[in-house]
C-alpha positions as a Markdown table, in Angstrom:
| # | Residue | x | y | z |
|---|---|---|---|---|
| 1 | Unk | 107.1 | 77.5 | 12.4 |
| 2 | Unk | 110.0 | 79.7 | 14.3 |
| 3 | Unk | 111.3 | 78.1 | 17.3 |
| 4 | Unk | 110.7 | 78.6 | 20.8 |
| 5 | Unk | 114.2 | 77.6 | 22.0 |
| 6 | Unk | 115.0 | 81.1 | 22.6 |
| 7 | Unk | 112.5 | 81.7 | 24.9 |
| 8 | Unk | 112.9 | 78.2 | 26.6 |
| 9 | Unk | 116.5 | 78.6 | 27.3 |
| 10 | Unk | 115.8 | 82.0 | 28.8 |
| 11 | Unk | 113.3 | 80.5 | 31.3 |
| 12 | Unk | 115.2 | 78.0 | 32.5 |
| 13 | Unk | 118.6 | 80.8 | 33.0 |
| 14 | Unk | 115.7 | 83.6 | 34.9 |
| 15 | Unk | 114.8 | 80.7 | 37.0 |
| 16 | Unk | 118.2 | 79.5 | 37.7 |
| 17 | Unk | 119.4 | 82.6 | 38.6 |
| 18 | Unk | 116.5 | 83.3 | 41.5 |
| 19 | Unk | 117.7 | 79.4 | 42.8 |
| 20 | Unk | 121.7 | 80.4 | 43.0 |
| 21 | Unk | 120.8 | 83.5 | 44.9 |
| 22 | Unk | 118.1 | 82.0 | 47.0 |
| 23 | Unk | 119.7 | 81.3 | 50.1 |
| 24 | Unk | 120.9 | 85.3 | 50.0 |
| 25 | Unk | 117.6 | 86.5 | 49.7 |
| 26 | Unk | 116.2 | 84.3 | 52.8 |
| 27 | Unk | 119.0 | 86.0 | 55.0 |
| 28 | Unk | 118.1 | 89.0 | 53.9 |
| 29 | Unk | 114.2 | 88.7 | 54.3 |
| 30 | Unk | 115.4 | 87.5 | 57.8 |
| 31 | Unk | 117.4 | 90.7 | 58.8 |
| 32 | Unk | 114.7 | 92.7 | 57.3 |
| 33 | Unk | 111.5 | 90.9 | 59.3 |
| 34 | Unk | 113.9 | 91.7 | 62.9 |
| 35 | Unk | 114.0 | 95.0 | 61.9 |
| 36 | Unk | 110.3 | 95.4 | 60.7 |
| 37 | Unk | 108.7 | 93.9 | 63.0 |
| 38 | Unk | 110.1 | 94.2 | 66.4 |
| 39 | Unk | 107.8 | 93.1 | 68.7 |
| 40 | Unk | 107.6 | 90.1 | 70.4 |
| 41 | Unk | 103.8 | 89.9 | 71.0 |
| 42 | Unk | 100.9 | 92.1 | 70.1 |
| 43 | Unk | 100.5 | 93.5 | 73.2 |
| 44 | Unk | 104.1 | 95.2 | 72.9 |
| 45 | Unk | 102.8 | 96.3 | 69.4 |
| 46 | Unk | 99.7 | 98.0 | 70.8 |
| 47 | Unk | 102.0 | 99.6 | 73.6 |
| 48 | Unk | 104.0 | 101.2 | 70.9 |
| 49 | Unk | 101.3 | 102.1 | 69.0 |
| 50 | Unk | 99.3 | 104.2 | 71.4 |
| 51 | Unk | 99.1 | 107.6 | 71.7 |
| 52 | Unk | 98.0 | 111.1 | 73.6 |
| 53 | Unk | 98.9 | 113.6 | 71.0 |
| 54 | Unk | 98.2 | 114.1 | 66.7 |
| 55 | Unk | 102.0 | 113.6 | 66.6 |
| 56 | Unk | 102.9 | 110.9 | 68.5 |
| 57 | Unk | 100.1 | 109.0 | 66.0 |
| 58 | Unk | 102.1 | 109.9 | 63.0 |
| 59 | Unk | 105.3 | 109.7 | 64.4 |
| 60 | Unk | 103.7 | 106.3 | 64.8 |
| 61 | Unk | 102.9 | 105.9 | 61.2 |
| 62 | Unk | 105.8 | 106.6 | 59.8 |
| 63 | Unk | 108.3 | 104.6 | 62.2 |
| 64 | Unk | 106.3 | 101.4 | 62.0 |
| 65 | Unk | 103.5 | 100.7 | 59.9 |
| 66 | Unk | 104.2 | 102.8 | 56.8 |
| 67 | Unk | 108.0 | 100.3 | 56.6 |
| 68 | Unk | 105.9 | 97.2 | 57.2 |
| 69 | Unk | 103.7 | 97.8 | 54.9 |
| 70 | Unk | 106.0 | 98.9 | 52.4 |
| 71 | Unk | 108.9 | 96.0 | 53.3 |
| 72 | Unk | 105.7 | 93.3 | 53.3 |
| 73 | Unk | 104.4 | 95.1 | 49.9 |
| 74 | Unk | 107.5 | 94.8 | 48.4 |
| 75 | Unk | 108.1 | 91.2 | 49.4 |
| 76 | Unk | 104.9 | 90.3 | 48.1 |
| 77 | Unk | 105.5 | 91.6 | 44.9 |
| 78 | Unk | 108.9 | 89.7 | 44.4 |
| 79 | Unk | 108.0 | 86.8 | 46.2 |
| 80 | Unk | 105.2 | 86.8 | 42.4 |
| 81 | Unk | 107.4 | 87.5 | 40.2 |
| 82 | Unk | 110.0 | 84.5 | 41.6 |
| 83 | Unk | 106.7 | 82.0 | 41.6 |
| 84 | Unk | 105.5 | 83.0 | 38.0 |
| 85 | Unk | 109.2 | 82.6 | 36.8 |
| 86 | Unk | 109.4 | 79.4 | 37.8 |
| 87 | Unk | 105.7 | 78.2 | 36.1 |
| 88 | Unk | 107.3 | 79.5 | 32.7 |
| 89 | Unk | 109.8 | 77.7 | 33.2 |
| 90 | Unk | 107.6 | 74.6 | 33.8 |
| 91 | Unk | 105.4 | 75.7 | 31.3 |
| 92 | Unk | 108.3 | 75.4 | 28.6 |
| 93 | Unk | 109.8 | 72.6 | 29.9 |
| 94 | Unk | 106.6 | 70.5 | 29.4 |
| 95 | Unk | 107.5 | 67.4 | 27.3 |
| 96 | Unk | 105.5 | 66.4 | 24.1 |
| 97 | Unk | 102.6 | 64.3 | 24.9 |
| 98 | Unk | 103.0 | 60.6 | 24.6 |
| 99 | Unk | 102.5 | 56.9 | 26.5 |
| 100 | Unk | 104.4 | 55.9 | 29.2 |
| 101 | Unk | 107.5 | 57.6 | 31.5 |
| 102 | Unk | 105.0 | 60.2 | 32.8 |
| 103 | Unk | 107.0 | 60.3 | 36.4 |
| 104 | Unk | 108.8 | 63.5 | 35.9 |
| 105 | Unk | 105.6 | 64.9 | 34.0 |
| 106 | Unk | 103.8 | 64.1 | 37.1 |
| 107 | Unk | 106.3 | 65.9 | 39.2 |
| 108 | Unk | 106.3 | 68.9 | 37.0 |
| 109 | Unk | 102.3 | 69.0 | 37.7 |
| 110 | Unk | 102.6 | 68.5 | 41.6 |
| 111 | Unk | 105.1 | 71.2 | 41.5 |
| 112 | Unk | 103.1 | 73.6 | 39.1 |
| 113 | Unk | 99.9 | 73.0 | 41.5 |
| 114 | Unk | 101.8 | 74.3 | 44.1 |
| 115 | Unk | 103.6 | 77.5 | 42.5 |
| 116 | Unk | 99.4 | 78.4 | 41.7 |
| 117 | Unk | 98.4 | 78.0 | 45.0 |
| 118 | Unk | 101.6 | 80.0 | 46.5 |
| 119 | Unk | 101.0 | 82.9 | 44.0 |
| 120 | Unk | 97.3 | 83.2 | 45.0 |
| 121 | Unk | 98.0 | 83.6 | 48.5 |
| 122 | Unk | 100.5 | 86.1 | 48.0 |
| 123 | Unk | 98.2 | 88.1 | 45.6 |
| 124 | Unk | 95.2 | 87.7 | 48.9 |
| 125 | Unk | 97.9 | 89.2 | 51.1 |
| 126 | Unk | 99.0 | 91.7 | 48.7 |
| 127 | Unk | 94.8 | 92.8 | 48.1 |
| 128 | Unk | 95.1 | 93.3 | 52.0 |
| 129 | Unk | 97.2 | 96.3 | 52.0 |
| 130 | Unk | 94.4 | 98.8 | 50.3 |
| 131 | Unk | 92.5 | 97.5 | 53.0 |
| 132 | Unk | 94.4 | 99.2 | 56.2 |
| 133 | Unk | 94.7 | 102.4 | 54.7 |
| 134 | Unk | 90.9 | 102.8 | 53.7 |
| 135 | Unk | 90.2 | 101.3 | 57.6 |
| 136 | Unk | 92.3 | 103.6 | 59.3 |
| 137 | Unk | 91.3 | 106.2 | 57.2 |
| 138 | Unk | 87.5 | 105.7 | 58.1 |
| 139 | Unk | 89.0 | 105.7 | 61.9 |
| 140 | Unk | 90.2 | 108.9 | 61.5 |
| 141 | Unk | 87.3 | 110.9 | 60.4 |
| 142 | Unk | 85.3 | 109.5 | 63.3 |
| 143 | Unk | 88.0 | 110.1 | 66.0 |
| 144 | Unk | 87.2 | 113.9 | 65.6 |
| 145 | Unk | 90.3 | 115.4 | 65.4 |
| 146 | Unk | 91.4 | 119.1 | 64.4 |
| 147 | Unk | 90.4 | 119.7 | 60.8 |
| 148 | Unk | 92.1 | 123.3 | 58.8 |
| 149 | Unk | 90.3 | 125.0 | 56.7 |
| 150 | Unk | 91.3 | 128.2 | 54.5 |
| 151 | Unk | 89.0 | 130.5 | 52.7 |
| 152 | Unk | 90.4 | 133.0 | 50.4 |
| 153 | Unk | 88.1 | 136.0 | 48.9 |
| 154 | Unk | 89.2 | 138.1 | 46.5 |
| 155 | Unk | 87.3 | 142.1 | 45.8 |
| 156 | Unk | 87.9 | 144.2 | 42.9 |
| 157 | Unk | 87.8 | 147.6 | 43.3 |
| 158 | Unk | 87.9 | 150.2 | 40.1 |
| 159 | Unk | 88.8 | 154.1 | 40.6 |
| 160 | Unk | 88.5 | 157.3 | 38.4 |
| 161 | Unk | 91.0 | 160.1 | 37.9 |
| 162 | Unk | 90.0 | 162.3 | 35.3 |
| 163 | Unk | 93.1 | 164.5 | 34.3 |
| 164 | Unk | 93.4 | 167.1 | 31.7 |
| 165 | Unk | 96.5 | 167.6 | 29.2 |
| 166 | Unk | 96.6 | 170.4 | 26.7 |
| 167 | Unk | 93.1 | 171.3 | 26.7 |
| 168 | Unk | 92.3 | 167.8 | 26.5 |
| 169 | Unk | 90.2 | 166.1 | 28.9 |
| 170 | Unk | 90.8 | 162.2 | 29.7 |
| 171 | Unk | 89.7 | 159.7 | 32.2 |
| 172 | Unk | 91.8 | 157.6 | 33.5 |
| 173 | Unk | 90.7 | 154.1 | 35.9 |
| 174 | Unk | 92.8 | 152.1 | 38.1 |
| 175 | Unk | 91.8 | 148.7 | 39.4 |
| 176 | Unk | 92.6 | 147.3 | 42.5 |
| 177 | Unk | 92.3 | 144.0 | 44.1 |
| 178 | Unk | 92.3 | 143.2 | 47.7 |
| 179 | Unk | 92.6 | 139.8 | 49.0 |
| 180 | Unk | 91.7 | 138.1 | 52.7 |
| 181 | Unk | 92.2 | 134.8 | 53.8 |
| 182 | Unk | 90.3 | 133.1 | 56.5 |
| 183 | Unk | 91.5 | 130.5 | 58.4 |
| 184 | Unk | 89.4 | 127.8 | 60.8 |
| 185 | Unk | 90.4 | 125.2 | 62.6 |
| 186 | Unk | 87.0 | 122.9 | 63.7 |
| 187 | Unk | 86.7 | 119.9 | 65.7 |
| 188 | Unk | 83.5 | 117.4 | 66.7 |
| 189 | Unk | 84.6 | 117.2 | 70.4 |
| 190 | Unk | 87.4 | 118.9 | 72.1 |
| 191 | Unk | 88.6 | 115.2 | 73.5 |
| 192 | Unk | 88.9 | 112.5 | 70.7 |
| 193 | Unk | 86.4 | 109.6 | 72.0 |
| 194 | Unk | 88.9 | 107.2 | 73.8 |
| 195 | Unk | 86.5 | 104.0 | 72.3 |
| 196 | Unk | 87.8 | 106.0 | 68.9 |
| 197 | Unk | 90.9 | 106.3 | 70.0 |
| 198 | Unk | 91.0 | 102.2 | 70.9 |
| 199 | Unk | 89.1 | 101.8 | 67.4 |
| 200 | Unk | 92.2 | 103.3 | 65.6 |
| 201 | Unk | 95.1 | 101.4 | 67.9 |
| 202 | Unk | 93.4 | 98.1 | 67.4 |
| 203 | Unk | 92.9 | 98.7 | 63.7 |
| 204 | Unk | 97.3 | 99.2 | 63.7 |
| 205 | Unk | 97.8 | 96.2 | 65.7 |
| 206 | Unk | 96.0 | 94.0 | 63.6 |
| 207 | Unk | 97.3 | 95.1 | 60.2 |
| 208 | Unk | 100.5 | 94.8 | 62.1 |
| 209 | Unk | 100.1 | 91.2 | 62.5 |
| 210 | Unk | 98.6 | 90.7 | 59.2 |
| 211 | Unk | 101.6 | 92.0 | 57.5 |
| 212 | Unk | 103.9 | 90.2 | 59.8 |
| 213 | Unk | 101.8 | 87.1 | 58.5 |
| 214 | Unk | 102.2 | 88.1 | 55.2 |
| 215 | Unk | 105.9 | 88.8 | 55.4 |
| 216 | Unk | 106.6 | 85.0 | 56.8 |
| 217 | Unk | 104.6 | 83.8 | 54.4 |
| 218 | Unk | 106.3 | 84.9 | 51.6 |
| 219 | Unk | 109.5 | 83.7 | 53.3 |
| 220 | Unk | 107.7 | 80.3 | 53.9 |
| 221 | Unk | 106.8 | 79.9 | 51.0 |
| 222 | Unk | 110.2 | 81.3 | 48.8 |
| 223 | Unk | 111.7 | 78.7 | 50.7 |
| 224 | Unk | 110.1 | 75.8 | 49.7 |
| 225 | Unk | 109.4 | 76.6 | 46.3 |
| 226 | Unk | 113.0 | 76.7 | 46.2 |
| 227 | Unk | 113.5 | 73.5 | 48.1 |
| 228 | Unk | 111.2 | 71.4 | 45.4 |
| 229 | Unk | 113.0 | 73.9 | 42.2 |
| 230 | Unk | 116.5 | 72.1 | 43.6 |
| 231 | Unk | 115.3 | 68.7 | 44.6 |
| 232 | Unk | 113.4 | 68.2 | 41.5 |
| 233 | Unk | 115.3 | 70.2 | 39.0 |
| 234 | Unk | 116.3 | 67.5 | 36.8 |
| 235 | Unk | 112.6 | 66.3 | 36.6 |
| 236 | Unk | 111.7 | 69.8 | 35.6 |
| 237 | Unk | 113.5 | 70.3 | 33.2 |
| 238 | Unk | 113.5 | 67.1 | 31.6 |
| 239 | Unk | 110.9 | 65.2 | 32.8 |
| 240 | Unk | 111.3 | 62.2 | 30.3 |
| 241 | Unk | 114.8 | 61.8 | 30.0 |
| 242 | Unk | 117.6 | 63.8 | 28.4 |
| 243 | Unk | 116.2 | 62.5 | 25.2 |
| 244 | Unk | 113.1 | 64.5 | 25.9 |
| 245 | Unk | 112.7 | 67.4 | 24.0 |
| 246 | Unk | 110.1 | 69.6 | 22.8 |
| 247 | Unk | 107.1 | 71.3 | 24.0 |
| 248 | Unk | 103.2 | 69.2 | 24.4 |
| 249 | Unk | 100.7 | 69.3 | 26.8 |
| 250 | Unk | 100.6 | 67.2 | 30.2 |
């Protein structure tokens, strides 16, 4: 049967190498979360967040929610690929089955159950994200705002010429096609509702502080998942002994 030693060795030097550069990673999440999310409560947020005019809504968009929610998405995402490195790295590490000297086994399987439980609440945060767009969406159409539309018609018109060349008679037809475009802007109400216009604000602020959430979570729980990877690294990776060896079931 071939060996798995390949594979085993890599685990252990992918999971490593997210442990050594751990402590970067945290200072960078920090700097990121001050720049990300600025406000202080989510009253400021709401302040920030209001508007008068179509622009001033997507000049909202783009300067504060669409780089939370792309910062918090992306954290998410890495903040799953560190956990599931480190359960194959359990996974292989997982001593043959026998009596006796189960400790480290034991710690590998209180460690494991966390890693599971820390990856499904970053994939519930990460299922969030869909979420906000489709509300605010749905906001939108009912805050009746300005909507373009273009109609373009097209009319072919054909023409005769008859002509006559050395005796001979010929007929000659010419097609032309003239194109209009109508434009139309429409609106439900000249003044968006303002209970709309709340609707829409509040819908921000709370996906604002559910990405917030979402972003200390993953820092929450990047740093303890490396806290237990360091304290218990021996016991992971040889739970028996250094004359452990082998893969088995737990």
């Amino acid at each position: 049967m071939p060996s798995l030693k390949t594979f085993k060795q890599k685990s252990k030097k992918d999971a490593m190498a997210i442990v050594s550069s751990g402590v970067d990673t945290l200072k960078t999440m920090e700097a990121k979360e001050a720049e990300i999310f600025p406000y202080k409560t989510l009253s400021e947020a709401s302040a920030a967040m209001s508007f008068e005019t179509i622009e001033q809504m997507q000049q909202q968009q783009q300067q504060i929610m669409d780089p939370a929610v792309a910062a918090t998405r992306d954290a998410l995402e890495m903040g799953i690929s560190s956990v599931m490195t480190f359960e194959r790295f359990i996974g292989m590490h997982v001593p043959q089955m026998e009596d006796g000297n189960n400790f480290g086994v034991t710690v590998q399987m209180t460690v494991a159950k966390y890693l599971k439980e820390t990856r499904t609440e970053f994939k519930a945060y990460l299922e969030e994200v869909p979420k906000y767009y489709a509300a605010r969406a749905e906001a939108l159409d009912k805050l009746g705002l300005p909507k373009a539309s273009l109609t373009e018609t097209s009319v072919e018109v054909t023409s005769s010429d008859k002509k006559k060349a050395a005796g001979v008679a010929s007929t000659e037809e010419a097609t032309k096609t003239s194109t209009t475009k109508e434009s139309k802007t429409s609106s439900s109400s000249p003044f968006p509702d303002p209970a709309r216009v709340q609707q829409l604000n509040s819908i921000q602020v709370q996906n604002y502080a559910l990405m917030k959430e979402a972003f200390n979570a993953v820092m929450t729980g990047l740093m303890t998942v490396l806290d237990n990877m360091e304290k218990n690294s021996e016991k992971l990776e040889t739970p028996k002994g250094m004359g452990s060896s082998g893969m088995g079931m737990y």
